[in-house]
C-alpha positions as CSV (number, residue, x, y, z in Angstrom):
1,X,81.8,131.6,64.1
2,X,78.8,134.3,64.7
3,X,78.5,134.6,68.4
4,X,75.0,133.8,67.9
5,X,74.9,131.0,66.0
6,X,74.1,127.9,66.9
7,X,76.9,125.4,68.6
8,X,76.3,122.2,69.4
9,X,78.6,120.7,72.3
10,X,78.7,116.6,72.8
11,X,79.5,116.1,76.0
12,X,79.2,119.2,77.4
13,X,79.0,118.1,80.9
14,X,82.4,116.0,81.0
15,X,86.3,117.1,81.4
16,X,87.0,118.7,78.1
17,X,83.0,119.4,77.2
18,X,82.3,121.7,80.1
19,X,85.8,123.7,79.5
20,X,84.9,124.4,76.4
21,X,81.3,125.0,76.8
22,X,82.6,127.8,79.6
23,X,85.0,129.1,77.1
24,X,82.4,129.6,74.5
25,X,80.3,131.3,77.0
26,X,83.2,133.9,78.2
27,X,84.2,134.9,74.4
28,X,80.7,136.1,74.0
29,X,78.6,133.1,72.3
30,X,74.8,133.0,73.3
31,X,73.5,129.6,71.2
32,X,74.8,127.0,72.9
33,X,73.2,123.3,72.8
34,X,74.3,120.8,74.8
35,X,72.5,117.1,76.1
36,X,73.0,115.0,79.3
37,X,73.6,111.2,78.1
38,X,70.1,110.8,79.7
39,X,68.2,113.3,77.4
40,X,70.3,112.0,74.1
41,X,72.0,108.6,73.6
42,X,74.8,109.4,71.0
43,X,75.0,105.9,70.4
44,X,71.5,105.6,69.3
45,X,71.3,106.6,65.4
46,X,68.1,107.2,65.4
47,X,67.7,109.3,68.6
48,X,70.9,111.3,67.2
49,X,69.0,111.8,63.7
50,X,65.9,113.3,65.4
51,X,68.1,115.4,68.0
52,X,69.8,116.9,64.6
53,X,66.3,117.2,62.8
54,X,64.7,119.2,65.7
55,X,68.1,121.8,67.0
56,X,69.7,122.1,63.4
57,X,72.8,122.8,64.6
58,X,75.8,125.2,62.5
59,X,78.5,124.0,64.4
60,X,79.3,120.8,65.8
61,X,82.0,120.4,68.7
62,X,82.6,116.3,69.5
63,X,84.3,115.7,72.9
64,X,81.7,112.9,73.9
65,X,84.1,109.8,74.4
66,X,84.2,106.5,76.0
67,X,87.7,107.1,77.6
68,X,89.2,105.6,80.4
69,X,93.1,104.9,81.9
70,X,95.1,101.6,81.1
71,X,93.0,99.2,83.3
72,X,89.8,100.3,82.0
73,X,91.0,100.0,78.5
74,X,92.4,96.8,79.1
75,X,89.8,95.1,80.5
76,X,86.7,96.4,78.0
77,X,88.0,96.3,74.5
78,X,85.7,95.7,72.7
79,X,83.2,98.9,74.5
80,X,86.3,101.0,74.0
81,X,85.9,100.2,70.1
82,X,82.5,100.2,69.6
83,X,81.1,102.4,71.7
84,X,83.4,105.3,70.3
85,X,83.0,104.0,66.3
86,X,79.3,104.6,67.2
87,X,79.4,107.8,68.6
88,X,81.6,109.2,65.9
89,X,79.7,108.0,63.4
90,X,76.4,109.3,64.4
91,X,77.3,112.6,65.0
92,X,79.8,113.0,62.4
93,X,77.0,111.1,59.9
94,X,74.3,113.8,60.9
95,X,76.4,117.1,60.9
96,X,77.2,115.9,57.0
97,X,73.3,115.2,56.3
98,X,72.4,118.8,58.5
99,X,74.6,120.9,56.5
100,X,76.5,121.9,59.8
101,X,79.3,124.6,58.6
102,X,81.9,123.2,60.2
103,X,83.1,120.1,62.9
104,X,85.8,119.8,65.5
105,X,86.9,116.0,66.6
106,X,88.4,115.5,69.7
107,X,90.8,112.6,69.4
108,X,93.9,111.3,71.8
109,X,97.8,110.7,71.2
110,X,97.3,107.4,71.7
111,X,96.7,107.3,67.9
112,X,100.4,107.2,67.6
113,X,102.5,103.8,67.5
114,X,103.8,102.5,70.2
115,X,107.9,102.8,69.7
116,X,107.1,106.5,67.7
117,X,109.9,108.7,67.7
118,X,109.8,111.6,70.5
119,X,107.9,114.5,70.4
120,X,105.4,112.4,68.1
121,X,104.4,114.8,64.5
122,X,101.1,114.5,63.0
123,X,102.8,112.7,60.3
124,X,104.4,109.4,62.1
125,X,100.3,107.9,62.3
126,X,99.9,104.5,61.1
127,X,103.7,104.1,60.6
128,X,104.0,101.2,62.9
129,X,102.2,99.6,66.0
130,X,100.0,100.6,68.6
131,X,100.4,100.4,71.9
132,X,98.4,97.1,72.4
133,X,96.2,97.7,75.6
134,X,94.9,100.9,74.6
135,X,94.9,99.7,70.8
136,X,91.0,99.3,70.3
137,X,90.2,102.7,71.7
138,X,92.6,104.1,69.3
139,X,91.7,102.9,66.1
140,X,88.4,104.3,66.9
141,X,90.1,107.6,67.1
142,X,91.9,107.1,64.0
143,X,88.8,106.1,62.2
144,X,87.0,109.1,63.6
145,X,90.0,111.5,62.6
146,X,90.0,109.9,59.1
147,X,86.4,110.1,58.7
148,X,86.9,113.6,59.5
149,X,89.6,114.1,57.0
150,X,87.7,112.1,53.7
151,X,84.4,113.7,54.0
152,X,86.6,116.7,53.7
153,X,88.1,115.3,50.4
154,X,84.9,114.1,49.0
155,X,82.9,116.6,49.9
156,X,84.2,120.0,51.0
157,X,83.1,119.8,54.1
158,X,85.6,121.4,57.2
159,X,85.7,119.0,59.8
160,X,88.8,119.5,62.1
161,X,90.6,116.6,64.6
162,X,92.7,118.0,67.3
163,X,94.7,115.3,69.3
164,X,94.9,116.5,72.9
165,X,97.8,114.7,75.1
166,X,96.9,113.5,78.7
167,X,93.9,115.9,79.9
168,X,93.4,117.2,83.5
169,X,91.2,119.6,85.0
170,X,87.4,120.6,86.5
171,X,85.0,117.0,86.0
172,X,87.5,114.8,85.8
173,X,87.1,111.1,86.5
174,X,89.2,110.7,89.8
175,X,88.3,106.9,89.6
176,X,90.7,104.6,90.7
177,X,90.1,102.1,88.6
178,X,89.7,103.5,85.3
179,X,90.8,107.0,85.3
180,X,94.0,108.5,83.9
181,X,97.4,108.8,85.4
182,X,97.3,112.2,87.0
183,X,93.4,112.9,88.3
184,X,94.1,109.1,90.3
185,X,97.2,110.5,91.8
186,X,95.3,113.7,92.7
187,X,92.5,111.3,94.6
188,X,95.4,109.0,96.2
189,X,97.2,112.1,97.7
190,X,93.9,113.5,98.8
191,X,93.0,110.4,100.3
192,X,96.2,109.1,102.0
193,X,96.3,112.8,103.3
194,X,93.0,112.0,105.1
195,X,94.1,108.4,106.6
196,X,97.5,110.1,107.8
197,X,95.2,113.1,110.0
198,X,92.9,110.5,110.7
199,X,89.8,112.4,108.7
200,X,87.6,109.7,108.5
201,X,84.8,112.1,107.9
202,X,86.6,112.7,104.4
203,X,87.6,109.3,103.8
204,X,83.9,108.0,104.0
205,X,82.7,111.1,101.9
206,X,85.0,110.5,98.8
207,X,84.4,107.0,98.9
208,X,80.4,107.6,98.6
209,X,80.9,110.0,96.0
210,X,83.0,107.3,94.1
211,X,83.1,104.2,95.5
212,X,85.8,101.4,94.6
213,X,85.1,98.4,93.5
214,X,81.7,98.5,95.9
215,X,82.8,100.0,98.8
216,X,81.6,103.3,99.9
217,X,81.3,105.0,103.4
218,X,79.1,102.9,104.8
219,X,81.2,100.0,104.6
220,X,83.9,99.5,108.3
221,X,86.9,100.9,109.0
222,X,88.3,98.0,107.9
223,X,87.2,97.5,104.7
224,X,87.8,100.8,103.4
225,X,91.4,100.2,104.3
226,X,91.6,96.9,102.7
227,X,90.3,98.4,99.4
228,X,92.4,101.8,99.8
229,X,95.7,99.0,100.4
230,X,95.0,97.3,97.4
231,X,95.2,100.7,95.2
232,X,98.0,101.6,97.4
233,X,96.9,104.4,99.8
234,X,97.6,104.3,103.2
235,X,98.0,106.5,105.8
236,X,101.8,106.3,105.6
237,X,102.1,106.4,101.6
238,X,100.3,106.3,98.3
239,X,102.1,103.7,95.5
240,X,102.7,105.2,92.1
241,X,103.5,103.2,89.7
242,X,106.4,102.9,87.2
243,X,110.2,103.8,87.9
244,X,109.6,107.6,88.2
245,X,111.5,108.2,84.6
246,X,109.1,107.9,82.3
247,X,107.9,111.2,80.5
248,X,104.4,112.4,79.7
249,X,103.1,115.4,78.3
250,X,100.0,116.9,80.8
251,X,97.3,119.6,79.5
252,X,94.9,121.4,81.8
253,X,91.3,120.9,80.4
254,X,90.7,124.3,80.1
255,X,93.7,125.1,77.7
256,X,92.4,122.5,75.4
257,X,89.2,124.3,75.9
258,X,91.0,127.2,75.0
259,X,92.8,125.6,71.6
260,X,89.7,124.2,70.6
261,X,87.8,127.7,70.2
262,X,90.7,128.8,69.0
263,X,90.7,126.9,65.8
264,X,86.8,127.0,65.3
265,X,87.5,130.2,64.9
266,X,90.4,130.9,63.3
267,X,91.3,127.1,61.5
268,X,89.9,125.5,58.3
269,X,90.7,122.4,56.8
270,X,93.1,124.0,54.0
271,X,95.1,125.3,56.7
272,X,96.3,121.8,57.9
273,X,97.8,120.9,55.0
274,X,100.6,122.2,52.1
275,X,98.8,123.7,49.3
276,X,99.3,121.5,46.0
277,X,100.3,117.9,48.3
278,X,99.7,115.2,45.9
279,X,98.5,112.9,49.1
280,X,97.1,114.8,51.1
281,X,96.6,112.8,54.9
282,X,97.2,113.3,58.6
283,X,95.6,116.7,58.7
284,X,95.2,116.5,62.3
285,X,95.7,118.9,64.4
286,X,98.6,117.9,68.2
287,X,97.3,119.5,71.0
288,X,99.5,120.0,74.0
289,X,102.4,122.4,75.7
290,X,104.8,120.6,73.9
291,X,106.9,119.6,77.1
292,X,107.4,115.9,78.6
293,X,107.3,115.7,83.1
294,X,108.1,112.6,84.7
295,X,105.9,111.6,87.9
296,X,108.6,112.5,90.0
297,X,108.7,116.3,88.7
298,X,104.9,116.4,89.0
299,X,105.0,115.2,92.0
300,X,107.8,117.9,92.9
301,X,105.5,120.5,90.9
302,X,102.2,119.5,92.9
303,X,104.5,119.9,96.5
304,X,105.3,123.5,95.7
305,X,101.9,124.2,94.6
306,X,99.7,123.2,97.1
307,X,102.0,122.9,99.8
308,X,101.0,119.0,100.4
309,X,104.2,117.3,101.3
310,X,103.9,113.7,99.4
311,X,104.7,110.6,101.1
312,X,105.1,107.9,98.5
313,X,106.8,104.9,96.8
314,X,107.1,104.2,93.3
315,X,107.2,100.5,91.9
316,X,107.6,98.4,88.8
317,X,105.4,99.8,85.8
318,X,102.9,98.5,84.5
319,X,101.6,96.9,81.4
320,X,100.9,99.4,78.5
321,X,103.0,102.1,80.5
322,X,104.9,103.4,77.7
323,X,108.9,105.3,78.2
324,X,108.0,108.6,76.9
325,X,105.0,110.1,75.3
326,X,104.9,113.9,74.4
327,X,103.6,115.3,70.8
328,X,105.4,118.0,68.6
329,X,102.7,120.7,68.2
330,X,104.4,122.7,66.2
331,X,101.4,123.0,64.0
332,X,99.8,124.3,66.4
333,X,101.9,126.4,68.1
334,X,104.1,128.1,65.0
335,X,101.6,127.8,62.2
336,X,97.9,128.3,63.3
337,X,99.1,130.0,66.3
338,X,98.0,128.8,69.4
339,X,99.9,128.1,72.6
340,X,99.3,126.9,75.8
341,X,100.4,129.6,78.3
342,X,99.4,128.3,81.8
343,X,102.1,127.1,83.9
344,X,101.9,123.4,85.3
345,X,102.3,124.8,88.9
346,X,98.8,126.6,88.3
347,X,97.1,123.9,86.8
348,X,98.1,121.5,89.7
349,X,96.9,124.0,92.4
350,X,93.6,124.4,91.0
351,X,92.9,120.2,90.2
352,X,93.8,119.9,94.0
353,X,91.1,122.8,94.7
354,X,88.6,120.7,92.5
355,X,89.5,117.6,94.2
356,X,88.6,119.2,98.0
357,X,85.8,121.1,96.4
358,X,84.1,117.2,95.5
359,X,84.4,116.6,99.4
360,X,82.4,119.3,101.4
């Protein structure tokens, strides 16, 4: 890419959007577009068609998402599904009618089936079924990756998916009711930290910044601590669920950031695939460090980090909570050569730092 031309970044202000619109910016790139869900609606065609019409974008970079943790995705199916089919298909619709040079999709692991063998390749998609509560949000990924993949066929175009495994980092959602495993762990510690020293100052802060099911700071003493209970922070302990076993792959934000400039740069579509494959499918790209933690050894890692001593108790999983989940990037890592370097330790320490930051 020519650091001057002009890149277009959906959903520049959330977890994976902003990493990678500060990446751009610290390699040297000066044309940057970006728009608020206020000032452009990516699920309204016709506002989409006239943003394209007016910016005339060379490069297109699609991390704008409807995402959410197992609740969330549980609960509203069928936005989960359409909201993301709609999204993907305006933008991905206008950068083919614009000309745009070249694409990158930002997709999830939770394209893979359910029971897939561990670390999951590129290759075991669609070879039996998903996980069911996050199912409708991940055929929209799958449809977004395979639109991806035939306009390349039928046109030429060079329109990349990555599949990132469980994100972390800087604008996270830290909700507890719809965010993902490790930001709501993050807010519980922080949280039960403040009940335990009695920081009621904090408490009342966080809870206006993201209220829970209604209550915010204003509401008693009481009621805050009826709500915290039911998510399972107290003073004493925070509740996490599952047995502690499970395994799950973590990626700080900003080394997705990092792998996703990486392969605009460096990546085409002929790179994804074997020269001369009759069938030529599953050209997407696994994002990720390639190594599986259990709660328990993040929990361990985030100790030695920050220096927070956890107080906890782990129960019975939950529904959709899968036994191990970890990709195979050796695509990534051995072929188109990009690694994630930054230990978990470091990317712990500096979430926690984000997550007091949010408070003062």
């Amino acid at each position: 890419m020519e650091k001057t031309a002009k890149i277009y970044v959906a959903g520049h202000h959330g977890l994976v959007g902003s990493a990678i619109w500060n990446n751009l910016q610290q390699k040297g790139y000066t044309n940057l577009v970006g728009r608020s869900h206020k000032e452009l609606d990516l699920l309204d065609g016709q506002a989409v068609k006239k943003f394209f019409d007016e910016e005339q974008p060379q490069y297109v970079i699609l991390a704008a998402a409807h995402v959410g943790g197992i609740m969330a995705n549980s609960l509203y199916r069928a936005d989960f599904i359409y909201q993301n089919l709609q999204i993907q298909q305006n933008v991905i619709g206008e950068s083919f009618r614009h000309d745009v040079k070249k694409l990158l999709f930002l997709g999830s692991t939770c394209i893979y089936p359910r029971d897939a063998v561990q670390p999951m390749k590129e290759d075991v998609l669609l070879t039996s079924p998903l996980e069911y509560t996050n199912e409708p949000y991940a055929i929209a990924k799958i449809a977004g990756l395979k639109m991806c993949e035939s306009f390349n066929l039928q046109y030429g175009t060079n329109y990349i998916a990555v599949m990132p495994t469980n994100l972390y980092g800087p604008n996270d959602n830290f909700h507890l009711e719809n965010s993902h495993v490790l930001p709501a762990m993050i807010r519980k510690i922080h949280l039960g930290k403040c009940l335990n020293e009695g920081d009621w100052d904090a408490v009342r802060k966080d809870m206006n910044l993201r209220p829970v099911e209604g209550i915010d700071g204003s509401h008693t003493d009481e009621e805050i601590l009826s709500i915290l209970k039911k998510y399972g922070i107290t003073g004493q302990e925070v509740t996490l669920w599952g047995t502690g076993k499970p395994l799950r792959e973590f990626l700080w934000s900003e080394e997705m950031a990092d792998a996703s400039v990486y392969i605009m740069e460096h990546v085409d579509f002929k790179d994804t695939y074997a020269a001369g494959s009759k069938d030529i499918r599953n050209c997407h790209i696994n994002i990720g460090t390639g190594k599986a933690l259990s709660v328990l050894e993040i929990i361990h890692a985030f100790e030695r980090a920050t220096g927070v001593k956890v107080n906890y108790k782990i129960v019975g999983r939950r529904a959709g909570d899968i036994e191990k989940v970890w990709a195979d990037t050796t695509l990534a890592n051995n072929e188109l050569g990009w690694k994630a370097v930054t230990p978990i330790e470091e990317t712990l320490a500096n979430a926690w730092k984000w997550q007091q930051t949010l408070n003062k």
